[in-house]
C-alpha positions as CSV (number, residue, x, y, z in Angstrom):
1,X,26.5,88.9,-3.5
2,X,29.2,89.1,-0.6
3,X,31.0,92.6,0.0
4,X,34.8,91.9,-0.2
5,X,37.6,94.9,0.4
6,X,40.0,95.2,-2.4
7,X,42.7,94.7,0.2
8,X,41.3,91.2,1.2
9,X,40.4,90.6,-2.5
10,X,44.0,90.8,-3.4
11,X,45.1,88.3,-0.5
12,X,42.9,85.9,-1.6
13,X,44.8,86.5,-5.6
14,X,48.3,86.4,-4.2
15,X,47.1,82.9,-2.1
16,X,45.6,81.7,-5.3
17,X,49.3,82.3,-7.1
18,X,51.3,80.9,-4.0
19,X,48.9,77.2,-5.1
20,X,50.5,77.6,-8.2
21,X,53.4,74.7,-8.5
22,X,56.9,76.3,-8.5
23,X,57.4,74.4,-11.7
24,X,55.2,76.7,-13.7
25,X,55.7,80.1,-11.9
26,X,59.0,79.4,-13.0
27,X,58.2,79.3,-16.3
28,X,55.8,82.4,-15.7
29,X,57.3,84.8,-17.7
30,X,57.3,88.5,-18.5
31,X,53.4,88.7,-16.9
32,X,51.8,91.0,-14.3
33,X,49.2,89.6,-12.2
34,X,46.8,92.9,-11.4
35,X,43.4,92.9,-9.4
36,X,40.5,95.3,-11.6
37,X,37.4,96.5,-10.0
38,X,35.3,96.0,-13.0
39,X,35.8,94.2,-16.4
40,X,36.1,95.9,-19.9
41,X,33.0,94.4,-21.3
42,X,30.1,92.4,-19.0
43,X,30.4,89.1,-17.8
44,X,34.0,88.9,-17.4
45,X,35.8,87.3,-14.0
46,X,39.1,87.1,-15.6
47,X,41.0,88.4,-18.6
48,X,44.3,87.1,-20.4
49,X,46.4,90.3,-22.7
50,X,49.8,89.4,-24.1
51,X,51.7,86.7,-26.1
52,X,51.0,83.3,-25.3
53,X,54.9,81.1,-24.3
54,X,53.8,79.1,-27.1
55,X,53.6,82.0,-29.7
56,X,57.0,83.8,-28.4
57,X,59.7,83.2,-31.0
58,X,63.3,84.8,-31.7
59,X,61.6,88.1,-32.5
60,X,60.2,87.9,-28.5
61,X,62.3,91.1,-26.8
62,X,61.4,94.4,-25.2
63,X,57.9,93.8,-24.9
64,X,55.2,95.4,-22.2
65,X,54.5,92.6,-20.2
66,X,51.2,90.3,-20.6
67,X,48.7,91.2,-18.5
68,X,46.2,88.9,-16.4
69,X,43.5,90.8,-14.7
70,X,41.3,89.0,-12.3
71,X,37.8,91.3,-11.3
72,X,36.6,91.9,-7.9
73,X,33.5,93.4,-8.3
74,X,32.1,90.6,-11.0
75,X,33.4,87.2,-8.7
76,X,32.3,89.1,-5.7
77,X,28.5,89.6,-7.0
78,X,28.2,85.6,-8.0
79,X,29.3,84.6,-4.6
80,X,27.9,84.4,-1.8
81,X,30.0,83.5,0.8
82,X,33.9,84.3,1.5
83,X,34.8,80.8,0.8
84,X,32.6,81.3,-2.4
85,X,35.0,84.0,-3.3
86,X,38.2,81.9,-2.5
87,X,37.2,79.0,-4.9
88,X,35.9,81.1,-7.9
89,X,39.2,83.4,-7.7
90,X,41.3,80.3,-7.9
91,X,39.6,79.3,-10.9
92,X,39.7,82.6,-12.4
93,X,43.4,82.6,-11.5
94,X,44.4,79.1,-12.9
95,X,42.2,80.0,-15.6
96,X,43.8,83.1,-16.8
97,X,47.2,81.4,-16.0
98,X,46.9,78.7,-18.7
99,X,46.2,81.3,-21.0
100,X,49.4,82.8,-20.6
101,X,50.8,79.4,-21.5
102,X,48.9,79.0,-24.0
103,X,45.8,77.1,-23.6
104,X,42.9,77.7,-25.2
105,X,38.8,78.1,-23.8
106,X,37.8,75.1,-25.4
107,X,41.0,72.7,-24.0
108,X,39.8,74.1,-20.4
109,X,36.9,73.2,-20.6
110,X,37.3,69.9,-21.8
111,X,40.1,69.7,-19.2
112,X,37.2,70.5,-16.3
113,X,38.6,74.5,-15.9
């Protein structure tokens, strides 16, 4: 387990968004990126709330926005070292992001994610 602030924790998920190719955070839409201290249910890194791009139809207007969550307390106790941290929140970022456009556990994984 390594001991990371919540202020450095959130640098390291804004740097983690900046890797993201302008392309898709262009397409990003109507989503809130938010670091949590500690996930809703065990086990957790990351977690994906909203309407996928690929389920948003006509009917898609004055909606709270999706909401990705990425947890400090859960990536911080796997790691062990700061550069641990940096490559497991970029994961759990991607991750999270590709939910948001709509892919699915099981095409990650197969995909290497």
């Amino acid at each position: 387990m390594i001991d990371v602030s919540r202020e450095k924790f959130e640098e390291l998920v804004a740097e983690a968004l900046d890797t993201i190719p302008p392309d898709l955070t262009r397409m990003m839409d109507n989503v809130v990126v938010v670091v949590v201290d500690d996930p809703p249910e065990p086990g957790l890194l990351g977690l994906y709330t909203g309407i996928p791009l690929t389920e948003r139809g006509d009917w898609y207007a004055g909606v709270l926005p999706d909401r990705i969550e990425i947890y400090r307390n859960p990536i911080s106790e796997i790691c062990e070292t700061e550069d641990e941290v940096v490559d497991e929140v970029q994961i759990t970022v991607v991750h999270e992001i590709a939910h948001h456009f709509g892919i699915d556990d099981q095409r990650l994984h197969e995909l290497g994610w």
